[in-house]
LUMNU-487772 format. One record per residue (C-alpha): x, y, z negated; residue number from 1; residue in three letters. Coordinates in Angstrom, 2 decimals. Layout:
        u        v        w  pos  code
        X        Y        Z  NUM   ALA
...
***
This chain:
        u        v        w  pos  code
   111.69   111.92   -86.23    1   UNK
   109.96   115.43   -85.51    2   UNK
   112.06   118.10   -83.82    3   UNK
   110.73   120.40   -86.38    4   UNK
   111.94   118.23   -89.44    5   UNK
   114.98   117.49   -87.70    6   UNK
   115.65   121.31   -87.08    7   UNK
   114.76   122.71   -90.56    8   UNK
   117.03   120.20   -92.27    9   UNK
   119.95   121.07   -89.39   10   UNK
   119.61   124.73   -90.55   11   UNK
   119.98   123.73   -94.29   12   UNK
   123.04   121.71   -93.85   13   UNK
   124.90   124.02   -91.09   14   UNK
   124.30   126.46   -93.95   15   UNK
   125.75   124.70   -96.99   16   UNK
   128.49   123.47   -94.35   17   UNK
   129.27   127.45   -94.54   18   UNK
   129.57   127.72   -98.15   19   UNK
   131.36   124.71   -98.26   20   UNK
   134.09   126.42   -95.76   21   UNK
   133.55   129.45   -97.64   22   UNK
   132.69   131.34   -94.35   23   UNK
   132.47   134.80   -95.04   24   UNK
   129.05   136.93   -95.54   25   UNK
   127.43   132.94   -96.67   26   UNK
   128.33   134.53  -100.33   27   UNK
   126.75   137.29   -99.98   28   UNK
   127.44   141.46   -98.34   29   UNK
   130.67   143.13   -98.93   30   UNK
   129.17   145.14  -101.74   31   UNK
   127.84   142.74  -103.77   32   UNK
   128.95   139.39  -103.26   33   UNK
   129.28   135.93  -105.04   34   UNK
   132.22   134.78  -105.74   35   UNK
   133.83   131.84  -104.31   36   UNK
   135.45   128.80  -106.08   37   UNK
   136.69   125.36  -105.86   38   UNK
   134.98   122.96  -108.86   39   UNK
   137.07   119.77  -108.97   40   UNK
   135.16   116.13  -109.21   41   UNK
   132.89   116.79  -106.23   42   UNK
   131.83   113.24  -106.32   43   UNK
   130.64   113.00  -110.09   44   UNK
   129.01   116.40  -109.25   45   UNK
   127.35   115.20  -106.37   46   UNK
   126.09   112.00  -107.74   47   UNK
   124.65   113.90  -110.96   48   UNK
   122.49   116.12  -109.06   49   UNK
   121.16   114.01  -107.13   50   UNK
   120.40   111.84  -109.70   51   UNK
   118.96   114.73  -111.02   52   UNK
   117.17   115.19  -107.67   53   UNK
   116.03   112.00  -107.47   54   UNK
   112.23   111.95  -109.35   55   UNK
   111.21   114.89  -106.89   56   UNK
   112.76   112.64  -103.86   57   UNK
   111.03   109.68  -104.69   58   UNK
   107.61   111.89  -104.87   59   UNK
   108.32   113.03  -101.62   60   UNK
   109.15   109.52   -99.92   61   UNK
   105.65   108.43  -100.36   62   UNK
   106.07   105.94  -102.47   63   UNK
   104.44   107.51  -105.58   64   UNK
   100.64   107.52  -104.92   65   UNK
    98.70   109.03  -108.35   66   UNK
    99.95   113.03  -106.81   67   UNK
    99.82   113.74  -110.95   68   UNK
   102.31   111.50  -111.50   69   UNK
   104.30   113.11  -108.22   70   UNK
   103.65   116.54  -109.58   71   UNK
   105.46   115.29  -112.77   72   UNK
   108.65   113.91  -111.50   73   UNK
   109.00   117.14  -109.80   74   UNK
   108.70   118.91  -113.07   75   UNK
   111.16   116.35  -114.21   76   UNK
   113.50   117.00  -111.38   77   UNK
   113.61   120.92  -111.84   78   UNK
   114.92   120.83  -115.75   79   UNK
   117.06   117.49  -115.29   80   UNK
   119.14   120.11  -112.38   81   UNK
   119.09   123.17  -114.67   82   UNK
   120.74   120.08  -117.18   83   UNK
   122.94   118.97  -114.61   84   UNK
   124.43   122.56  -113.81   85   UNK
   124.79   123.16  -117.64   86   UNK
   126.77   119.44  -117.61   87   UNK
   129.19   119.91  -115.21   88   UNK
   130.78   123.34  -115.86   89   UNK
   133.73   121.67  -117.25   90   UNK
   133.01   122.56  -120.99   91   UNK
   130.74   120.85  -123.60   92   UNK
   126.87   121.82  -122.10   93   UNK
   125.80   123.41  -125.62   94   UNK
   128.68   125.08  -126.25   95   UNK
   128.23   126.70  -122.20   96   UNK
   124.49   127.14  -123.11   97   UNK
   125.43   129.26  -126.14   98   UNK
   127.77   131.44  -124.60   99   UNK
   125.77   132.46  -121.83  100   UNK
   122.99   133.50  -124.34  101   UNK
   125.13   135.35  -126.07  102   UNK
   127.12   137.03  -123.41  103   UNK
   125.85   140.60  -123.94  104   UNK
   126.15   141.10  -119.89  105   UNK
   124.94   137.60  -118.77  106   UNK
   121.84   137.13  -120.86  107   UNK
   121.54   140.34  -123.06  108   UNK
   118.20   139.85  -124.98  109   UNK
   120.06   137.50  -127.24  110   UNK
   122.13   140.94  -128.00  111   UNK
   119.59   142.99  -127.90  112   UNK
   117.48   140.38  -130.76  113   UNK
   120.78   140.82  -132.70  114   UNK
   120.81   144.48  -132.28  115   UNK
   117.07   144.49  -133.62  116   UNK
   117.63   142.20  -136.62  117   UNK
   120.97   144.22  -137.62  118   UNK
   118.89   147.73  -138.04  119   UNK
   115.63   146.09  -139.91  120   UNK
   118.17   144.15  -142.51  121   UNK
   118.84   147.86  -142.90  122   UNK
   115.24   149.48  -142.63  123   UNK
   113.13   146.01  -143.30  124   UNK
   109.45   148.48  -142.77  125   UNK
   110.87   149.03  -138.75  126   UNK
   108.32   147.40  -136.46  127   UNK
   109.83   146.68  -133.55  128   UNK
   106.71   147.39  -131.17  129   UNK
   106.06   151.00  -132.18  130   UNK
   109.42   151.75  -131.84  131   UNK
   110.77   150.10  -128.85  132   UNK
   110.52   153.03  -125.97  133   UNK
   113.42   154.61  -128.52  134   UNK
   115.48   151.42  -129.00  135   UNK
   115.58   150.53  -125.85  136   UNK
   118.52   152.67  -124.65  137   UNK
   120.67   151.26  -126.98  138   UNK
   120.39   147.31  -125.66  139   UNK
   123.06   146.52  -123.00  140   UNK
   122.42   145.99  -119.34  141   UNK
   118.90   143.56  -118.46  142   UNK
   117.36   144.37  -121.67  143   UNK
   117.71   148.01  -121.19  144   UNK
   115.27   148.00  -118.29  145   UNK
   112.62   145.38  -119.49  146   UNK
   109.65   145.95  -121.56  147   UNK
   109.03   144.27  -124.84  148   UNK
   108.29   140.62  -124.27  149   UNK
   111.65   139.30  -123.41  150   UNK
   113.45   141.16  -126.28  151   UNK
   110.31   140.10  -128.83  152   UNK
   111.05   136.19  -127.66  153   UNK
   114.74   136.47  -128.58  154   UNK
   114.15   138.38  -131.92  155   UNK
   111.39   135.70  -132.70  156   UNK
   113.82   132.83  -131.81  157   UNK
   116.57   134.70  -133.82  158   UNK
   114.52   134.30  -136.99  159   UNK
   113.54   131.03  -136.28  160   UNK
   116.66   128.97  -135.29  161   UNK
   119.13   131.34  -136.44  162   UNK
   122.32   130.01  -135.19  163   UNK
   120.84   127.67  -132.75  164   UNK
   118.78   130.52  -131.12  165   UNK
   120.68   129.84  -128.06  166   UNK
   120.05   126.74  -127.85  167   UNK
   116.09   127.52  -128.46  168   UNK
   115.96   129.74  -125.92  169   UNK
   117.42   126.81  -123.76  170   UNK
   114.67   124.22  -124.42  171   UNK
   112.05   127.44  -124.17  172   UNK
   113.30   128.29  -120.48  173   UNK
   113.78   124.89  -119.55  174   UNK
   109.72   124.03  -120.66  175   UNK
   108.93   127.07  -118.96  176   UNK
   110.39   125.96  -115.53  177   UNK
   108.59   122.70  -116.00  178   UNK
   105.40   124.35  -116.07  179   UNK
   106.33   126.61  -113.41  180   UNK
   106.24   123.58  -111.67  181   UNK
   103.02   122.43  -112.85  182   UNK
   101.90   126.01  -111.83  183   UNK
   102.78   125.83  -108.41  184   UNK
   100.98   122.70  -107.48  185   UNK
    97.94   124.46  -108.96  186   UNK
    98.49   127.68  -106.78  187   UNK
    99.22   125.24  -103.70  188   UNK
    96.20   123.57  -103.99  189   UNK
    94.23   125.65  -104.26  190   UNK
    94.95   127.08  -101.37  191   UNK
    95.35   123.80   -98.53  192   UNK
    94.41   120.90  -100.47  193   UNK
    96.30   118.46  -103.29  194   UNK
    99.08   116.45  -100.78  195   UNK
   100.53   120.14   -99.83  196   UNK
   100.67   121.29  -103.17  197   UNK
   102.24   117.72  -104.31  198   UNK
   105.07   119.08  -101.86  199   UNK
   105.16   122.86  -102.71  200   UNK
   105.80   121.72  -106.03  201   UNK
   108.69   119.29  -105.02  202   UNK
   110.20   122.42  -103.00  203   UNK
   109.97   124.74  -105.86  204   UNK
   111.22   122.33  -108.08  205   UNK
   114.50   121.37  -105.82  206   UNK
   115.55   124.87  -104.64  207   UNK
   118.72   126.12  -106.01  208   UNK
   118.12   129.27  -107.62  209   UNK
   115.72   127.25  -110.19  210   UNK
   118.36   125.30  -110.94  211   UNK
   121.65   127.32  -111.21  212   UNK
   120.59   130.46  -112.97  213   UNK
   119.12   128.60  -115.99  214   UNK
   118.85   129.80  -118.66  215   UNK
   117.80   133.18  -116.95  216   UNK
   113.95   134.11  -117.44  217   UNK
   114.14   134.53  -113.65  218   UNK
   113.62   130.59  -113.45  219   UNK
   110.54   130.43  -114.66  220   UNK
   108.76   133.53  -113.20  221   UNK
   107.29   131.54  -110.48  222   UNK
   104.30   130.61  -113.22  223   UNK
   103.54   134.22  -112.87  224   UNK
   103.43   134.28  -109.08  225   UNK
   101.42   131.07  -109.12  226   UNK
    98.59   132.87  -111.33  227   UNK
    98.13   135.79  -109.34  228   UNK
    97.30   133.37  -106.77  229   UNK
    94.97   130.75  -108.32  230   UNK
    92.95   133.74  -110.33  231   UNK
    93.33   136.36  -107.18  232   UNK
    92.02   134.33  -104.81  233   UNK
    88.89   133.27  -106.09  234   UNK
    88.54   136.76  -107.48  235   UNK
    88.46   138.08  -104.31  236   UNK
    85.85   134.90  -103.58  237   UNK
    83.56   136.86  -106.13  238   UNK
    84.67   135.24  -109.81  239   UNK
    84.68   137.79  -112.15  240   UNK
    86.02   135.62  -114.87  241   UNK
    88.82   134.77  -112.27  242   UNK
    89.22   138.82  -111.80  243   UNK
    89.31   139.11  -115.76  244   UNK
    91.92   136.32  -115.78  245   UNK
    94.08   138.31  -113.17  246   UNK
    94.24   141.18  -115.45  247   UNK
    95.46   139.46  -118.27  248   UNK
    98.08   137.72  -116.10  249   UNK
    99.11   141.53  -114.81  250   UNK
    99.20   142.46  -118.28  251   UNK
   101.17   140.14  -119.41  252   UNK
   103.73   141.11  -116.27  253   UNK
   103.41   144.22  -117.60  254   UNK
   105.35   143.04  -121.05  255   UNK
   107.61   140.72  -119.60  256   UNK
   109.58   142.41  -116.29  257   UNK
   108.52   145.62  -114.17  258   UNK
   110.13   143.49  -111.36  259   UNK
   107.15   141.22  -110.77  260   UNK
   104.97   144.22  -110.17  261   UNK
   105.82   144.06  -107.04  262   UNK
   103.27   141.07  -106.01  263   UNK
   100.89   143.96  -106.14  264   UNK
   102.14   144.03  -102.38  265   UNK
   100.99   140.49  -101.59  266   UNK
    97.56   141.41  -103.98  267   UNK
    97.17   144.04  -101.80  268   UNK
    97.60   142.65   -98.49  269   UNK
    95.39   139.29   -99.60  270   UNK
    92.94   142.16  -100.27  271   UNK
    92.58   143.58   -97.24  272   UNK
    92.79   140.70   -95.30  273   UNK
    89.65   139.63   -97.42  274   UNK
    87.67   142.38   -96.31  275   UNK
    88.40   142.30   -92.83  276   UNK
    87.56   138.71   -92.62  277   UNK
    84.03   139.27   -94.93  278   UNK
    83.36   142.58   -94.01  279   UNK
    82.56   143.01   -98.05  280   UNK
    84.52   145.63   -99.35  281   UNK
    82.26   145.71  -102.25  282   UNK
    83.20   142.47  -104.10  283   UNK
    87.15   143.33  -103.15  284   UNK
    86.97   146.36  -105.02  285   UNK
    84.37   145.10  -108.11  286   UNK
    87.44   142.54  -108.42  287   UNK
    89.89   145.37  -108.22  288   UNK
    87.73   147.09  -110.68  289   UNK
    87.17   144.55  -113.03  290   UNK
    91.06   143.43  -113.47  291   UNK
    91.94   147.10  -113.57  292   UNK
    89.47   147.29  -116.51  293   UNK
    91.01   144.35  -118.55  294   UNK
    94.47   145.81  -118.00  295   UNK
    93.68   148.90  -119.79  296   UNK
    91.58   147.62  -122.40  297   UNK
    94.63   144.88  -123.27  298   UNK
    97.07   147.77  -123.46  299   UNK
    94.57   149.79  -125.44  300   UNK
    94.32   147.00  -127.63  301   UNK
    98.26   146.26  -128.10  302   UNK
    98.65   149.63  -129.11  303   UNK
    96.41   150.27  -131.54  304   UNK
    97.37   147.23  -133.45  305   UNK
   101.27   147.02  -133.00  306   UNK
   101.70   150.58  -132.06  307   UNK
   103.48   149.67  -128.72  308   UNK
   103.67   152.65  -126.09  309   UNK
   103.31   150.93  -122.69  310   UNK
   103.34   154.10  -120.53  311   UNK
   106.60   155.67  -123.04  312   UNK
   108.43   152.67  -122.54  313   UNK
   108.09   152.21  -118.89  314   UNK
   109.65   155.83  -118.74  315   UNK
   112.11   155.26  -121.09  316   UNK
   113.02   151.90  -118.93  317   UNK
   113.13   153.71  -115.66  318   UNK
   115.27   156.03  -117.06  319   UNK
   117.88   153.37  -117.81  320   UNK
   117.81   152.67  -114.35  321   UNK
   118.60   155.52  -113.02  322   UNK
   121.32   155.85  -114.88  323   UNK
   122.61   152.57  -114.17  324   UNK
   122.34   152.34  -110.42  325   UNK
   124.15   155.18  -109.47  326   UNK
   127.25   152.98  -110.62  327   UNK
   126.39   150.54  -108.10  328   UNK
   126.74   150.34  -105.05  329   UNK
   123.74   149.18  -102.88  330   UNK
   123.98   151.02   -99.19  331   UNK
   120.68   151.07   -98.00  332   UNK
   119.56   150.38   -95.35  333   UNK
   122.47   147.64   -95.06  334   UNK
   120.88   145.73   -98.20  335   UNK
   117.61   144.64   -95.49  336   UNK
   119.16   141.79   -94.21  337   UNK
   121.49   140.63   -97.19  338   UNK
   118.56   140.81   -99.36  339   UNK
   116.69   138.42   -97.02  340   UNK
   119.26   136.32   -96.73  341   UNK
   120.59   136.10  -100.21  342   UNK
   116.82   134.96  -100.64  343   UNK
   117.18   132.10   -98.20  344   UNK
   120.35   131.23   -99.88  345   UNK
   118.22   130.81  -103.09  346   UNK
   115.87   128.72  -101.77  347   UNK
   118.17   126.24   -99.83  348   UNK
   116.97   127.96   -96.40  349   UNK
   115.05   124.74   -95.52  350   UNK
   111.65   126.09   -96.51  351   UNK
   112.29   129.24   -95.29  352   UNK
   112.29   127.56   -91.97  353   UNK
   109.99   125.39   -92.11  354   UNK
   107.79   128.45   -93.67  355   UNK
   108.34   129.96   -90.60  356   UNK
   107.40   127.12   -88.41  357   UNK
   104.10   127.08   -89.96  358   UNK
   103.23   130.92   -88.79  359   UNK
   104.80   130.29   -86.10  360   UNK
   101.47   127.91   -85.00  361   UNK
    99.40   130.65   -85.33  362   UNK
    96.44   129.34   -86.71  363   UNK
    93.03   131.32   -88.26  364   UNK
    92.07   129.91   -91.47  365   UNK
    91.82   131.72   -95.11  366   UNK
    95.25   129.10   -95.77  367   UNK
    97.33   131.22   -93.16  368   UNK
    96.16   134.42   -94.22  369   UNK
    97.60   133.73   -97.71  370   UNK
   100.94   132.09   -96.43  371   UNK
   101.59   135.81   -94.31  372   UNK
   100.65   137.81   -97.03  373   UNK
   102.81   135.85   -99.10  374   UNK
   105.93   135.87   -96.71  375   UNK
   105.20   140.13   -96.08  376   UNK
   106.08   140.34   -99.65  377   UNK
   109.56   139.95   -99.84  378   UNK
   109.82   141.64   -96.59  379   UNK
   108.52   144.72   -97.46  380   UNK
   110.34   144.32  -100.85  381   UNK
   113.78   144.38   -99.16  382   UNK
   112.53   147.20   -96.14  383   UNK
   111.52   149.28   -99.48  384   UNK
   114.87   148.83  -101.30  385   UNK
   112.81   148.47  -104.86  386   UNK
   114.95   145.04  -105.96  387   UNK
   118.40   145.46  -103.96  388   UNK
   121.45   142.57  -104.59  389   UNK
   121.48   139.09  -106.32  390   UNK
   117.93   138.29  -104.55  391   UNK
   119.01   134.46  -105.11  392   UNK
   117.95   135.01  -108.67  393   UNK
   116.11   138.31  -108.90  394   UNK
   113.72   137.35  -106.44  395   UNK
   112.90   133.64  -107.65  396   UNK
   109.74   135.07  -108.39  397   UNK
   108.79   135.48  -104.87  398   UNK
   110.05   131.76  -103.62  399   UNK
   106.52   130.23  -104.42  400   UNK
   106.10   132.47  -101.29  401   UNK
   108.26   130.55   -99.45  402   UNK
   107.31   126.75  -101.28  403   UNK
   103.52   127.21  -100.11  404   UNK
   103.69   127.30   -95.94  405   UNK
   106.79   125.37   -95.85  406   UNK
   104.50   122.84   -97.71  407   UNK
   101.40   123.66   -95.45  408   UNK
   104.03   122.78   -92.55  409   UNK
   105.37   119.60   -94.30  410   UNK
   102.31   118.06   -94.73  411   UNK
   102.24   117.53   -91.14  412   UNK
   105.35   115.36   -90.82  413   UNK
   105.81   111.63   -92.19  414   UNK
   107.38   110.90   -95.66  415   UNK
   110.99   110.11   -93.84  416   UNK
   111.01   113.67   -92.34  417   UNK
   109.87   115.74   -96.13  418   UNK
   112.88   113.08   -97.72  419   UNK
   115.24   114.68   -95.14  420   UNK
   114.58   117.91   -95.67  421   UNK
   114.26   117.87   -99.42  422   UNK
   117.58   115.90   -99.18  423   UNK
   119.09   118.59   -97.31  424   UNK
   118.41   120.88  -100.01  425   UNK
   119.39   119.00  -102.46  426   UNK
   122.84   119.01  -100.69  427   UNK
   122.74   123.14  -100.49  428   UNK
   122.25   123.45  -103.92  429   UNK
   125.69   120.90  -104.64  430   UNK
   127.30   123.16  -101.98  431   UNK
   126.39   126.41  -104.11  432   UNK
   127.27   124.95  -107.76  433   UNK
   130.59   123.33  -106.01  434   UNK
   131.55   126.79  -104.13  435   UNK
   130.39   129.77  -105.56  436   UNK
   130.12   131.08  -109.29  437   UNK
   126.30   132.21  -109.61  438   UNK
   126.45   131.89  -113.16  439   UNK
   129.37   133.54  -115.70  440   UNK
   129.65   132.17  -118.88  441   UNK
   132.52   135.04  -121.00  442   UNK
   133.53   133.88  -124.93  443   UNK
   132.31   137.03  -127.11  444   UNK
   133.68   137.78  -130.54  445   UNK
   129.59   138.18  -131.59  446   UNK
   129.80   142.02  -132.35  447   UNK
   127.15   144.39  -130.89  448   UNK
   126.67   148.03  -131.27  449   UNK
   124.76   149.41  -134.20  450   UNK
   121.57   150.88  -133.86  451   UNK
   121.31   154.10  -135.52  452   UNK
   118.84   154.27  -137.72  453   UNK
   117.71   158.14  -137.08  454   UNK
   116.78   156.15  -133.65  455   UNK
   114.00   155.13  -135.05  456   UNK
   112.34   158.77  -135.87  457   UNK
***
C-alpha cells in the first residue's frame, strides 16, 4: 500500500471523524455555518449509501474492464446517492422532494415559475423573456440573482407536469448529474488519457456535495465546467469549430448562473500558459476572438426573437445582490480559508489531497498545466471574495477542478489503493448526511407574492 494512498484516505477519515464528533469550525466559520445534528439509524444509513456507492466502487476496484461500462456505473452511483439522501430523511422521498422545490427559500425557481404563471393567467400576451430584467425583483432569494434559464425550466415544467413539477424537476436534475458524469470523463480524457478519466469520473460522481444538495442546479454544473475544458483546450490547439463550441457553452452560462463566469479565470490562465509554452499568441487570441464573436451573435440572436435583454438583466440581477448581501454577514478577508475549506468539505477532502500530491511532483507536460490552472481557480475565487459562504454547494462547479489531478495522481496507484480512497469518501459523505443539515426541507402553505401587473410596463 502507497504512502500516498494511505495518506490521502487518512486525511479523509480524520476529517469525517471531526464531523462525526462535531468538532467545531468542521461545519463551517462562525458566520456562516452548517448546522449540526444527530440522524438516528446510522446503520441502515450507512448500508444505503454505500450500496448506493457501490457501482462507482466496483469501477474503481479493477474489476470492470470495458472503461464505458465503468464510466456508467459511476453515473449510476452519483443519482442512486442523490436517491439515497432523498430516502433517508425520515419522511416519504417524494413528499421531501416536493417540499424542497417548493420551499420559496430552498429552491425558489419553483416560486418564481408560480409567480410567472399567476400574472400571465392574468395578462396571457406577457412573454416572459422580454420582460424578465423587470420581473426579476419580485422572485425570492436564488431566483432573484439568476438570469432566465433556470426560471424558464421551472415555468416550462410548471405547464407540463403541473402538480408533479417537483417531482419533474427531480428526474431533470438527477439526468443532469448523470451526464455531468458522462461529461467529466470526456473533459478527463481528454486531457491524460481514458483510465484517468474512468477515475475522475468515479471521484466526481462519489463526492458529497453531488449527492446531498440534490435537487439544487448546483449538482449538475460540473457539465458546464467539463465543456469549457474539452472545447477550450483544443481551441487553444487551433479548432475553430472547438472555439465556436466554447462560445455557445459561455452563452449558455450566460442564461443559466452569473456564478460560473468565473471559469473565465481558469480560461484565462490555460490561455496564457498556451502562449508561453507555443510562443503563438496569434491562434490564442483568433480563439478568443472567434468565441467572443459567437457570444454576441447568440445574444443578438435571443433578443431579437424573444426580446430578452441580456445586458438589462444582468444589471437588474446585480442589483438584487447588492441589496441582499449587505444583510449578510461575510467578513472578508476571514472568508479565504473557510471558503477553501468548506470546498474540501464538499468534495470529501480526499481528492483535494491527492490533487495536491500530483503538483506536488512537479512535472512539465500540457496535463499539469491544465490541473494548476484548474486548482488557481478556486483560489483566486476565494482571495477575490466574488462567491463567499456555502462553497460545499456553490462551488460544485469548480470540483471537476479538483476530480481531474486527483485522478492524474490515482492513476498511479493499484486498484486496492483508488478502492480505499474512494471508500474513504464514501464514508465522509455518511458522516455529512448523518451530522450536519446541508439541505432544509420547510412545509409551505403554496402562496407567493403577486406580481403586479404595471411590472410589466
Amino acid at each position: 500500500m502507497s504512502r500516498r494512498a494511505v495518506v490521502t484516505a487518512v486525511v479523509a477519515v480524520a476529517f469525517g471523524i471531526g464531523v462525526w464528533l462535531h468538532v467545531s469550525g468542521f461545519n463551517g466559520p462562525s458566520y456562516a455555518p452548517w448546522q449540526w445534528l444527530r440522524r438516528g439509524g446510522i446503520v441502515s444509513i450507512a448500508l444505503w449509501f454505500f450500496l448506493a456507492a457501490a457501482p462507482a466502487l466496483i469501477a474503481q476496484s479493477g474489476a470492470v474492464r470495458p472503461r464505458s461500462l465503468a464510466v456508467a456505473m459511476a453515473a449510476v452511483s452519483a443519482v442512486a446517492l442523490q436517491l439515497a439522501s432523498l430516502a433517508r430523511a425520515g419522511q416519504p422521498p417524494l413528499e421531501r422532494l416536493a417540499m424542497q422545490v417548493r420551499d420559496p427559500v430552498n429552491i425558489s425557481y419553483f416560486t418564481a415559475a408560480q409567480q410567472v404563471a399567476d400574472l400571465q393567467q392574468r395578462r396571457p400576451e406577457l412573454a416572459l423573456a422580454p420582460h424578465f430584467d423587470r420581473l426579476i425583483g419580485f422572485f425570492p432569494m436564488h431566483a432573484r440573482t439568476k438570469p432566465l434559464l433556470p426560471v424558464l425550466i421551472y415555468v416550462t415544467l410548471l405547464r407540463t407536469f403541473g402538480a408533479a413539477a417537483p417531482i419533474a424537476a427531480g428526474v431533470f436534475v438527477a439526468v443532469m448529474t448523470a451526464a455531468s458524469i458522462v461529461a467529466m470523463f470526456f473533459a478527463a480524457r481528454e486531457v491524460s488519457g481514458a483510465a484517468a478519466a474512468v477515475i475522475a469520473s468515479s471521484l466526481l460522481a462519489l463526492m458529497p456535495g453531488v449527492a446531498l444538495f440534490f435537487p439544487h442546479f448546483d449538482v449538475f454544473y460540473p457539465i458546464f465546467t467539463c465543456g469549457l475544458i474539452v472545447t477550450w483546450l483544443r481551441a487553444l490547439r487551433g479548432s475553430a469549430v472547438s472555439a465556436g463550441l466554447f462560445g455557445l457553452i459561455v452563452f449558455a452560462m450566460t442564461l443559466m448562473s452569473y456564478s460560473l463566469l468565473v471559469l473565465g479565470v481558469f480560461c484565462g490562465a490555460l490561455a496564457i500558459f498556451e502562449m508561453l509554452r507555443s510562443r503563438l499568441p496569434a491562434r490564442v487570441l483568433t480563439a478568443c476572438g472567434i468565441a467572443i464573436g459567437v457570444v454576441i451573435a447568440c445574444s443578438i440572436v435571443l433578443k431579437l426573437s424573444t426580446g430578452y435583454a441580456a445586458g438589462a438583466t444582468f444589471l437588474a440581477a446585480l442589483t438584487q445582490q447588492n441589496e441582499i448581501l449587505p444583510r449578510l454577514h461575510r467578513p472578508y478577508p476571514l472568508t479565504i480559508p473557510f471558503d477553501l475549506l468548506d470546498f474540501a468539505l464538499g468534495a470529501a477532502w480526499a481528492p483535494a489531497v491527492a490533487a495536491l500530491l500530483f503538483v506536488a511532483r512537479r512535472e512539465r507536460s500540457a496535463a499539469t498545466a491544465v490541473a494548476i490552472a484548474g486548482l488557481l481557480t478556486p483560489c483566486v475565487v476565494a482571495l477575490t471574495g466574488l462567491l463567499q459562504a456555502e462553497t460545499a454547494r456553490v462551488w460544485i462547479f469548480l470540483m471537476p477542478f479538483l476530480a481531474l489531478p486527483a485522478a492524474m495522481e490515482m492513476v498511479r496507484w493499484r486498484p486496492a489503493e483508488r478502492l480505499l480512497v474512494v471508500s474513504s469518501m464514501v464514508f465522509v459523505t455518511i458522516a455529512l448526511y448523518a451530522n450536519m443539515h446541508l439541505m432544509w426541507a420547510r412545509p409551505t402553505d403554496g402562496s407567493f407574492r403577486r406580481i403586479p401587473i404595471a411590472s410589466r410596463r
